[in-house]
C-alpha atoms as one frame of an Amber mdcrd trajectory, in Angstrom:
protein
-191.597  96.999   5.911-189.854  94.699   8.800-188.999  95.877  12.067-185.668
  97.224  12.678-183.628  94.368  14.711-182.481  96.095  17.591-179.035  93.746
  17.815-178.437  94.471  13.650-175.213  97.149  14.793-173.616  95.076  17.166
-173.156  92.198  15.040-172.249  94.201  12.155-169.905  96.102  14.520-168.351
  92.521  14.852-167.622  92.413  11.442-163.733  91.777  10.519-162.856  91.128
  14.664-161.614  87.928  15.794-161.118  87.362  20.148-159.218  84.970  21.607
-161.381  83.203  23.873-158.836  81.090  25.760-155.927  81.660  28.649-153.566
  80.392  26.358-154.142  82.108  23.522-155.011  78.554  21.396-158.724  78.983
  20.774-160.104  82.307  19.290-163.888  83.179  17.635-163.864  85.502  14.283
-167.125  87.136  12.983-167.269  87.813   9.363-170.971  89.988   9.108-172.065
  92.152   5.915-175.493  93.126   4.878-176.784  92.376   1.359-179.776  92.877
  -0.113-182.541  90.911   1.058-183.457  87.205  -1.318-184.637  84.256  -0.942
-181.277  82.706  -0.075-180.763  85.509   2.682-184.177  86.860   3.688-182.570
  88.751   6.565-180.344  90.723   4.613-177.693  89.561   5.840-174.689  87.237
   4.856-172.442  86.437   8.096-170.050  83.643   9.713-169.698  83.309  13.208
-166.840  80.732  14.447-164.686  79.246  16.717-161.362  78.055  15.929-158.854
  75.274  17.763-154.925  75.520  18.254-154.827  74.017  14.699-156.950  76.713
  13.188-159.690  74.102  12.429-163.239  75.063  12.946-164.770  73.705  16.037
-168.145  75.957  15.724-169.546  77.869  13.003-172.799  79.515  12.274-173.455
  80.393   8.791-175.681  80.857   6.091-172.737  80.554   3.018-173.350  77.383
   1.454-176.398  75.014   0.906-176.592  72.470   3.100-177.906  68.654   3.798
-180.720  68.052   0.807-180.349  71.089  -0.374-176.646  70.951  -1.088-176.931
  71.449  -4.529-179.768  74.505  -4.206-179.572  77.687  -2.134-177.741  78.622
   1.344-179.729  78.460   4.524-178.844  79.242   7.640-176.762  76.587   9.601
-174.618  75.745  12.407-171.779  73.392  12.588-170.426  71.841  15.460-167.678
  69.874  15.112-168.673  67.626  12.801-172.199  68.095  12.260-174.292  70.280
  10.947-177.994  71.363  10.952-180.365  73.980   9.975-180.302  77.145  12.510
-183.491  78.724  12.486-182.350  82.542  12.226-184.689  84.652  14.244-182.785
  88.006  14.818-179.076  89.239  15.513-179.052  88.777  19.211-180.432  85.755
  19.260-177.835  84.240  16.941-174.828  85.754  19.310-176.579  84.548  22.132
-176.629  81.160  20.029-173.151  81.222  19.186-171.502  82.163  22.387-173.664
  79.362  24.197-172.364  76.614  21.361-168.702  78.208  22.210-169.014  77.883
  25.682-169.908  74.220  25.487-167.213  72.940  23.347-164.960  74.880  25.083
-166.011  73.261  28.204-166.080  69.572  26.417-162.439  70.251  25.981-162.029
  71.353  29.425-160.397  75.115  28.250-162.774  76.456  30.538-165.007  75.477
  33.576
């Protein structure tokens, strides 16, 4: 038996909210968090989506373990992050560690774009 992750409730807690993260009310962050049971595709029993969003509503962030990605597009999900453009394998290693992951990814786009300081 694992561990209990000590930040598991507050990112299911975050489940279903979405924050505007800017002055202006343009950019906003929405966290979409269930638990499932635990597979191969989703060894941490969870299936979430953490992103950011821009005036347009287009994603600017995103961590996620949804879809498969790069060689393994046509196999299982993995956990990934987007950003922008890209994306890569995120090497999921608890819940508070992927806020703290997210918020940090936020904060630099949003500071690319010059929203914040």
């Amino acid at each position: 038996m694992r561990p209990r992750d000590p930040g598991l409730d507050t990112l299911l807690d975050l489940d279903g909210v979405v924050l505007v993260v800017d002055p202006e009310g343009r950019y906003w962050v929405r966290f979409v968090v269930t638990q499932v049971p635990v597979s191969s595709e989703k060894p941490q029993g969870l299936d979430y989506s953490l992103t950011l969003h821009g005036p347009r509503g287009e994603r600017l962030v995103g961590f996620d373990n949804a879809h498969p990605v790069g060689r393994r597009e046509r196999g299982e999900p993995h956990d990934h992050r987007h950003r922008l453009r890209t994306v890569k394998p995120y090497e999921y290693q608890d819940a508070a560690s992927l806020l703290a992951d997210f918020w940090t990814a936020v904060d630099a786009v949003l500071r690319e774009r010059g929203v914040i300081q």
